[in-house]
C-alpha positions as CSV (number, residue, x, y, z in Angstrom):
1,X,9.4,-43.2,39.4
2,X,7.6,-40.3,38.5
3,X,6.2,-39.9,34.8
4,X,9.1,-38.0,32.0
5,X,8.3,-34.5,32.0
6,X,7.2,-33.8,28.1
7,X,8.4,-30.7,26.7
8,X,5.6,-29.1,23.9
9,X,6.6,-25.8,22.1
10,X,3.8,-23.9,20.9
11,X,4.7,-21.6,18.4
12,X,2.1,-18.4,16.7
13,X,2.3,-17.8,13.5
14,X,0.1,-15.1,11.7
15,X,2.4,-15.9,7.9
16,X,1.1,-19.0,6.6
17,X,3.6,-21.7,7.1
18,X,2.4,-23.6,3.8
19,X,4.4,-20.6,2.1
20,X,7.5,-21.1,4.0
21,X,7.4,-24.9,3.0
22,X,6.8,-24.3,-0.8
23,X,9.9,-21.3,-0.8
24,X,12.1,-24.5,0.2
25,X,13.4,-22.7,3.4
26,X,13.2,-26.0,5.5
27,X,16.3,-26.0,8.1
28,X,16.8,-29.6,10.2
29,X,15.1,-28.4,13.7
30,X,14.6,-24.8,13.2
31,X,11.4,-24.9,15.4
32,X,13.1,-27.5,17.5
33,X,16.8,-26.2,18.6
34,X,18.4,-29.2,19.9
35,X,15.6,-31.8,19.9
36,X,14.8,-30.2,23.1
37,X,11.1,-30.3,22.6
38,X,8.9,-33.5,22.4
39,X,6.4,-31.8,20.4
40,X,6.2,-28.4,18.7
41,X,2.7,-27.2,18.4
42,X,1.6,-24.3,15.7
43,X,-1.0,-22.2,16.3
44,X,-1.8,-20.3,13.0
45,X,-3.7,-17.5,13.0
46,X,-4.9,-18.2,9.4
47,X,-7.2,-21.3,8.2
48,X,-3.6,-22.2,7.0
49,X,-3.6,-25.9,6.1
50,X,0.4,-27.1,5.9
51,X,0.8,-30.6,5.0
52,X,2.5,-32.5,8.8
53,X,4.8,-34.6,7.0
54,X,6.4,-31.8,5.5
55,X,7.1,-29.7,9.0
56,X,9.0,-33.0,10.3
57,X,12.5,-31.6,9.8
58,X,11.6,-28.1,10.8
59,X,10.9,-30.1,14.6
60,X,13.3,-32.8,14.6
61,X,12.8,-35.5,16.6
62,X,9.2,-33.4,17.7
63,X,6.0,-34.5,16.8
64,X,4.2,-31.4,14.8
65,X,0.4,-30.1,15.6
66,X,-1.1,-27.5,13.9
67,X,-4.1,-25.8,14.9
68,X,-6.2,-22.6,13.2
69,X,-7.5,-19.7,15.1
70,X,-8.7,-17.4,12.3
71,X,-8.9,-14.0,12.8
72,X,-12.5,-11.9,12.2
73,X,-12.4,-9.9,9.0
74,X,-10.8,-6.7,8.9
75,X,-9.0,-7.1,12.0
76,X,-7.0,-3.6,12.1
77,X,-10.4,-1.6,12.2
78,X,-12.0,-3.7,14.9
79,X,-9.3,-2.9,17.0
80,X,-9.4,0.4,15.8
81,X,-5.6,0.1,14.5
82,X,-4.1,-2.7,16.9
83,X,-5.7,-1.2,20.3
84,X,-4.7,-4.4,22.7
85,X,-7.6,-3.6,24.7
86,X,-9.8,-4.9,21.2
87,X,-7.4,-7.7,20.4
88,X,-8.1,-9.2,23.8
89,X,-11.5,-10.9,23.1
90,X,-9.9,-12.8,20.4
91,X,-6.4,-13.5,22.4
92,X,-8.9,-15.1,24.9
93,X,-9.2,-18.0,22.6
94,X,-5.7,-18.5,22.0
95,X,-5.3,-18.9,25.9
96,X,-8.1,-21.2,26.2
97,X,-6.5,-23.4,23.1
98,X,-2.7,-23.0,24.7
99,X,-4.3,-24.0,28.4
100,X,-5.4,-27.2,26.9
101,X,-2.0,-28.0,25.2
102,X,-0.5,-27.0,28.1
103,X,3.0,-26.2,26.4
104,X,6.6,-25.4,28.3
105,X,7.1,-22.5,26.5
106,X,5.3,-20.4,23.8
107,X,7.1,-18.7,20.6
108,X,6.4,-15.8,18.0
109,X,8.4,-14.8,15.1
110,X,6.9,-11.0,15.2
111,X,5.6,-8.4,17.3
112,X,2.6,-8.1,15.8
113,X,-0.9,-10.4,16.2
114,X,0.8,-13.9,16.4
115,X,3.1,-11.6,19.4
116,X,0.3,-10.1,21.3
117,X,-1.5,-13.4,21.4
118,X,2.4,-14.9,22.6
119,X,2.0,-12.1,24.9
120,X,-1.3,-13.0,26.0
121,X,-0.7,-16.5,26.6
122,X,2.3,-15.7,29.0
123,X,0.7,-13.0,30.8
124,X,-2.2,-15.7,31.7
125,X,-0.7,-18.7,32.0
126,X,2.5,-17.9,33.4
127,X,4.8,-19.7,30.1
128,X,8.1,-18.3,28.9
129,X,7.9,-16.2,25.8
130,X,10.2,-16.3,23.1
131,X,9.9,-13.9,20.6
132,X,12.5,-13.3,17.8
133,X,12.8,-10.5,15.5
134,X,14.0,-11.0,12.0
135,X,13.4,-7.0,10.8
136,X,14.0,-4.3,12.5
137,X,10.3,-2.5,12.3
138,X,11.5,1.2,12.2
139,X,13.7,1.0,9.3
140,X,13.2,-1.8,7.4
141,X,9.5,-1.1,7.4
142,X,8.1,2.4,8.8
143,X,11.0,4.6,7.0
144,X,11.3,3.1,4.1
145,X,9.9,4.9,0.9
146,X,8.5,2.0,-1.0
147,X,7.1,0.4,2.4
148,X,6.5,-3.7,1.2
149,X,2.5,-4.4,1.1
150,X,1.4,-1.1,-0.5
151,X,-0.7,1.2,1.4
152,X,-2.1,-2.0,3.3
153,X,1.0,-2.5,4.5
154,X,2.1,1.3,5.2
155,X,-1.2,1.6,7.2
156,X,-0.5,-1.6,9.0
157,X,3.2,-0.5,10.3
158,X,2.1,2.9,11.6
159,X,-0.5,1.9,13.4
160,X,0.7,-1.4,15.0
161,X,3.8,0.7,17.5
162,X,1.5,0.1,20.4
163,X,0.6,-3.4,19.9
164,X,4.6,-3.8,19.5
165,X,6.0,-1.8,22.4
166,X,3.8,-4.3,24.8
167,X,4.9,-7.8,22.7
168,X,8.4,-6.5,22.7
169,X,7.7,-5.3,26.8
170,X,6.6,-9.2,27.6
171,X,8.6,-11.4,26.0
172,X,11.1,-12.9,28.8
173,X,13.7,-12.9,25.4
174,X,14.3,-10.9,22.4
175,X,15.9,-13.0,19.7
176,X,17.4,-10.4,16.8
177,X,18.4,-12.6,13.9
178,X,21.2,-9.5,13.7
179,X,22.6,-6.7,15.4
180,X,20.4,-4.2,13.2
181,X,17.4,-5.0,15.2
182,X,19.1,-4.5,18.2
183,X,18.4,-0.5,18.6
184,X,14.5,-1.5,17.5
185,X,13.9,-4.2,20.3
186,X,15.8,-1.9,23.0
187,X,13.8,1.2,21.7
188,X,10.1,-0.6,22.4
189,X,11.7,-1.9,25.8
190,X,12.9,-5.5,25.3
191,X,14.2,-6.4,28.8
192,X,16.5,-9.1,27.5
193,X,18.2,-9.3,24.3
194,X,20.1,-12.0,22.8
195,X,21.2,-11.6,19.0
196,X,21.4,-14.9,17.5
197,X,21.9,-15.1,14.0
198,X,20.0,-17.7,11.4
199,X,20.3,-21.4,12.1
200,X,21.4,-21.9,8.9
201,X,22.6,-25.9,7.7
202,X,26.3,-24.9,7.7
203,X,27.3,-28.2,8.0
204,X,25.6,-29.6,5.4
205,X,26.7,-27.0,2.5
206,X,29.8,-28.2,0.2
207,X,32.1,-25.7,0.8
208,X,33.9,-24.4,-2.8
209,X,37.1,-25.5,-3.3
210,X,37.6,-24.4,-7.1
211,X,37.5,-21.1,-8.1
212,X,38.5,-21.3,-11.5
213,X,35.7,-20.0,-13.8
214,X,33.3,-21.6,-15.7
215,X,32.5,-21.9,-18.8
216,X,29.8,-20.5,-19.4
217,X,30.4,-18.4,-15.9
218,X,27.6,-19.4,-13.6
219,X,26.1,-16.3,-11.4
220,X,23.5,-16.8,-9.1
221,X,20.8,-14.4,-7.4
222,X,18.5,-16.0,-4.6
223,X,16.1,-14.0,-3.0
224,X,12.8,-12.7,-2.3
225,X,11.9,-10.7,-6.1
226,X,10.2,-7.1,-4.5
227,X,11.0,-3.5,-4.8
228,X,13.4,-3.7,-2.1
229,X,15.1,-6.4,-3.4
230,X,14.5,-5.7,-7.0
231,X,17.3,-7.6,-9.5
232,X,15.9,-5.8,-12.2
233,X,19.2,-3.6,-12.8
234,X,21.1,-6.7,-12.5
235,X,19.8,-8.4,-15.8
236,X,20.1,-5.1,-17.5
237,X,23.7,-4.9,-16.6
238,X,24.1,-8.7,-17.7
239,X,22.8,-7.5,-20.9
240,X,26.2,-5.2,-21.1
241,X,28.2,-8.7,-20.1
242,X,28.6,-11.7,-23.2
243,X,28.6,-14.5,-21.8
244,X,27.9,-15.2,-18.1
245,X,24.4,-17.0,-17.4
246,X,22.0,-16.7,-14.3
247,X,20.0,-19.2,-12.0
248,X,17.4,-16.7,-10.3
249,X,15.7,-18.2,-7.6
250,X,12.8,-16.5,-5.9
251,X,9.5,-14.8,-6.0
252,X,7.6,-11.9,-5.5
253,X,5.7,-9.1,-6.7
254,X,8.4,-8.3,-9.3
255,X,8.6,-12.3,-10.2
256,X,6.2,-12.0,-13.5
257,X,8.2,-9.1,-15.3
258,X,11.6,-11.0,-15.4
259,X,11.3,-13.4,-18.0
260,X,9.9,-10.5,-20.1
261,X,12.8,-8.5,-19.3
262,X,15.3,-10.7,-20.0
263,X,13.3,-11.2,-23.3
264,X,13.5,-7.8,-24.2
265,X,17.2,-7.7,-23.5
266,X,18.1,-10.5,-25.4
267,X,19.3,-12.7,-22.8
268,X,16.4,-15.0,-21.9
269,X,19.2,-17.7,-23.2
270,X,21.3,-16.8,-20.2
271,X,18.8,-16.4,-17.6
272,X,17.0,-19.2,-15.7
273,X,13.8,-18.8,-13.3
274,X,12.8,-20.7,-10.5
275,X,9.9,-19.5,-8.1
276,X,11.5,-22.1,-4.9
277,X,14.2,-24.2,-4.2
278,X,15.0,-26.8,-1.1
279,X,17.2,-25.8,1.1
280,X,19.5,-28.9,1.1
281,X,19.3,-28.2,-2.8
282,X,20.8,-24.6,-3.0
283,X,23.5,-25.5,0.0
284,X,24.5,-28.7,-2.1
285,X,25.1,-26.0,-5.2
286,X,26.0,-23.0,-4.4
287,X,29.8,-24.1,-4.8
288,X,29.1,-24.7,-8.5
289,X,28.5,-21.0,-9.4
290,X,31.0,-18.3,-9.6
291,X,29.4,-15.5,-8.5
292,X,26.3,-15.4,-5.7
293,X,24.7,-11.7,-6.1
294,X,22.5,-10.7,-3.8
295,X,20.2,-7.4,-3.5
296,X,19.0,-6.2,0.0
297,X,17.7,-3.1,0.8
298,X,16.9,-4.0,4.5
299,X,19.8,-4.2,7.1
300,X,21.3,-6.6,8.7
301,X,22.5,-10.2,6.7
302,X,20.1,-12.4,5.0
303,X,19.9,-16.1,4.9
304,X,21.0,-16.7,1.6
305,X,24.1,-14.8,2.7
306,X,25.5,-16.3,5.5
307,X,24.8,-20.0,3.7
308,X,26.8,-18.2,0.5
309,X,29.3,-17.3,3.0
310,X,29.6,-20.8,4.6
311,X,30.1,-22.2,0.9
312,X,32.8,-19.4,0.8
313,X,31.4,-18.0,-2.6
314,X,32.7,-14.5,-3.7
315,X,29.4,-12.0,-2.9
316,X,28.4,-9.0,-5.0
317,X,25.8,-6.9,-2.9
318,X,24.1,-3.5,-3.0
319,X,25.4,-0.8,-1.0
320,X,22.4,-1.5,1.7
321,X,21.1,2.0,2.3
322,X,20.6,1.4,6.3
323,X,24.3,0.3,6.8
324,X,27.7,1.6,6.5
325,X,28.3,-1.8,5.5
326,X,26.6,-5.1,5.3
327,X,26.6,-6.9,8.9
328,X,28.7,-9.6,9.0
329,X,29.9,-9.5,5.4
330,X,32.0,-6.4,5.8
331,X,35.0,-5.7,3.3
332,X,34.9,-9.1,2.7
333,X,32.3,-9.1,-0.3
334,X,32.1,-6.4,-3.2
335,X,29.3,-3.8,-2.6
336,X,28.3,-1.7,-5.2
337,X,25.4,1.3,-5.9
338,X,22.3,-0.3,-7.1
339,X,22.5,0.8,-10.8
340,X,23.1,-1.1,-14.3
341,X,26.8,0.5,-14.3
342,X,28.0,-0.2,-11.1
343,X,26.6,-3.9,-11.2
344,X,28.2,-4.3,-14.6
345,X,31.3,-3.2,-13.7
346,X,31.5,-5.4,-10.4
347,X,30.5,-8.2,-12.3
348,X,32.8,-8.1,-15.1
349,X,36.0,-6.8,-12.8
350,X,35.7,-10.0,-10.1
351,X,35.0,-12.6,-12.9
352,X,38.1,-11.1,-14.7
353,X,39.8,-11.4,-11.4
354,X,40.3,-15.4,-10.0
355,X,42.8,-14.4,-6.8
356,X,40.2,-11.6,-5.8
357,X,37.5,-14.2,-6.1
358,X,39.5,-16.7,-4.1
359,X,40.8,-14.9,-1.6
360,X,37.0,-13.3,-0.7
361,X,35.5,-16.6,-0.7
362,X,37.8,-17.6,1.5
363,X,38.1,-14.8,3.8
364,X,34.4,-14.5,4.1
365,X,33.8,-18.6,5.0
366,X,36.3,-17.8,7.6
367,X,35.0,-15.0,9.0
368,X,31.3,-16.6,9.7
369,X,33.1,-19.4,11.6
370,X,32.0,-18.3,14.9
371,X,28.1,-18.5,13.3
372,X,28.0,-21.8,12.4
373,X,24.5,-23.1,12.2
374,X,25.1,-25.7,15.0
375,X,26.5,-22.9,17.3
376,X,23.2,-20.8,17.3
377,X,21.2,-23.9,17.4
378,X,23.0,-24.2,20.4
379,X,22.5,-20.6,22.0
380,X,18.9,-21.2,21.1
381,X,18.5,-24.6,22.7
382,X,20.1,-22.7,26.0
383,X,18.0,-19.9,26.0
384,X,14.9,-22.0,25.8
385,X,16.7,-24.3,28.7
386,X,17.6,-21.1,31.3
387,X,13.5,-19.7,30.8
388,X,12.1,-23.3,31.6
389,X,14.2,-24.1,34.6
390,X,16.5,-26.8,32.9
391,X,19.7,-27.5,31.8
392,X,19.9,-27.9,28.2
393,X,20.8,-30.7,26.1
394,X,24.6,-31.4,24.6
């Protein structure tokens, strides 16, 4: 009887994955849709150090690896802004690394360096490549006036369309966490696109069943604490509002001038800060606030979102400047301008309000039904399945 065949993942990361365990945002199996893989392999293009116990529930049932491949210094102007011709000396040693672990299939979450090495790998090797996209490059990035990473990162975006165009040109599938990316992906010449939203733990949130308020009313604002997502006008317009208090939970460039804010408005009282949470934390409470608020001004739906949505909390967003309306969401959250009156008058209208608030929780936690986390686990487990030649698992 011939040997079992053993499935390794091997997935490129140029973000350090140490930050992504510290922010909380550790979904059962997200690197391991369906327990397909046996072991799930990072390559991180940093000298990135994340602690193995702590990736076990991102791989499931997967044993974790890590390995380091660090860049040289100053990587943009040795490749004289991205060239792939220059990056290929250094991808060279990415392919001799991924021939030795010999994986089944090889993953990247962007289509930048961690992509062209992906890209790299495949092209030599002959291994499916996965990439998914969770921005769309163009807008959330390139046209936006306040690009995120300062002239770094405005220098960066411009010159990296090349280097993009062939990741995006390689990869057997284009994930797009949402139909915003879509128009990106086909623009730099994906051949096959699959929009698969965030495997998010639906099944493990406690869904709200109480909507009447609390007392104190509870708000809460998760998210990433930058100029594009800046809650500044939101604790200014709490200011205007006795009463209600606020969990944020989050971190970012912005992160050190809220507490002083809220000093100088005279509601440090009513404000709590918290730089991370655990997942399986914030989808056991959400139900517990009255209000989720959320401030994106990048398209498509973020994470926190859809898990607000699955916990069928009422949502207060900005109007996102990129979208008619915010994907998925639609009518069925409050969106407002991004200034201290409008967020003080949503606020104080929808916690005056306990049908409106009950009927949008409700409406929206239906409305996601078809993305249940399980469901695009599934999708993703299928994909992987169809590019190695198998069937996938139930």
């Amino acid at each position: 009887m011939p040997p079992a065949r053993v499935l390794r993942l091997l997935v490129v990361m140029v973000d350090p994955l140490s930050a992504i365990l510290r922010k909380g945002e550790i979904v059962p199996r997200y690197y391991n849709p369906t327990d397909l893989f046996d072991e799930i392999h990072f390559l991180l293009l940093s000298d990135d150090r994340p602690d193995p116990d702590e990736l076990r529930t991102l791989c499931g049932r997967a044993l974790p690896v890590t390995h380091n491949l660090v860049p040289p210094r100053q990587m943009i102007l040795r490749s004289l802004g991205w060239r792939p011709f220059r990056l290929r000396p250094f991808a060279a040693r990415a392919v001799d690394l991924a021939r030795a672990i010999a994986p089944s299939a090889v993953r990247s979450l962007n289509p930048w360096l961690d992509g062209f090495v992906a890209a790299e790998i495949k092209a030599r090797l002959g291994i499916p490549f996965v990439l998914s996209l969770h921005g769309n490059m163009d807008e959330d990035y390139r046209n936006q006036a306040r690009p995120e990473g300062g002239l770094p990162g405005y220098v960066h975006v411009h010159c990296a369309r090349t280097m993009e165009r062939h990741v995006l040109q390689s990869a057997d599938a284009v994930i797009c966490v949402y139909r915003f990316i879509e128009p990106y992906a086909r623009k730099f010449g994906a051949r096959r696109i699959e929009t698969i939203y965030n495997a998010v733990a639906s099944d493990a949130i406690t869904v709200k069943q109480d909507y009447r308020l609390s007392q104190p009313p509870r708000l809460i604002l998760p998210g990433r604490q930058l100029p594009q997502k800046d809650p500044r006008p939101i604790l200014r317009a709490l200011a205007r509002i006795p009463g209600p208090v606020i969990d944020l939970i989050g971190s970012g460039p912005v992160h050190h001038e809220l507490p002083r804010l809220a000093q100088e408005l005279g509601i440090a009282e009513r404000c709590r800060f918290f730089a991370s949470m655990q997942n399986a934390e914030l989808c056991r409470s959400l139900a517990g606030y009255d209000l989720l608020l959320s401030v994106n001004n990048y398209g498509g739906v973020s994470k926190v979102e859809l898990e607000a949505a699955f916990a069928g909390m009422p949502i207060i967003t900005n109007r996102h400047p990129l979208e008619r309306e915010p994907e998925l969401l639609g009518g069925n959250c409050v969106v407002v301008e991004h200034d201290v009156d409008a967020w003080a008058a949503a606020i104080q209208d929808l916690l005056r309000d306990h049908a409106r608030r009950e009927r949008l929780g409700r409406t929206l936690r239906a409305s996601v039904e078809p993305y249940a986390g399980p469901l695009m686990e599934r999708r993703q487990g299928e994909l992987y399945a169809s590019l190695m030649g198998m069937t996938a698992p139930s």
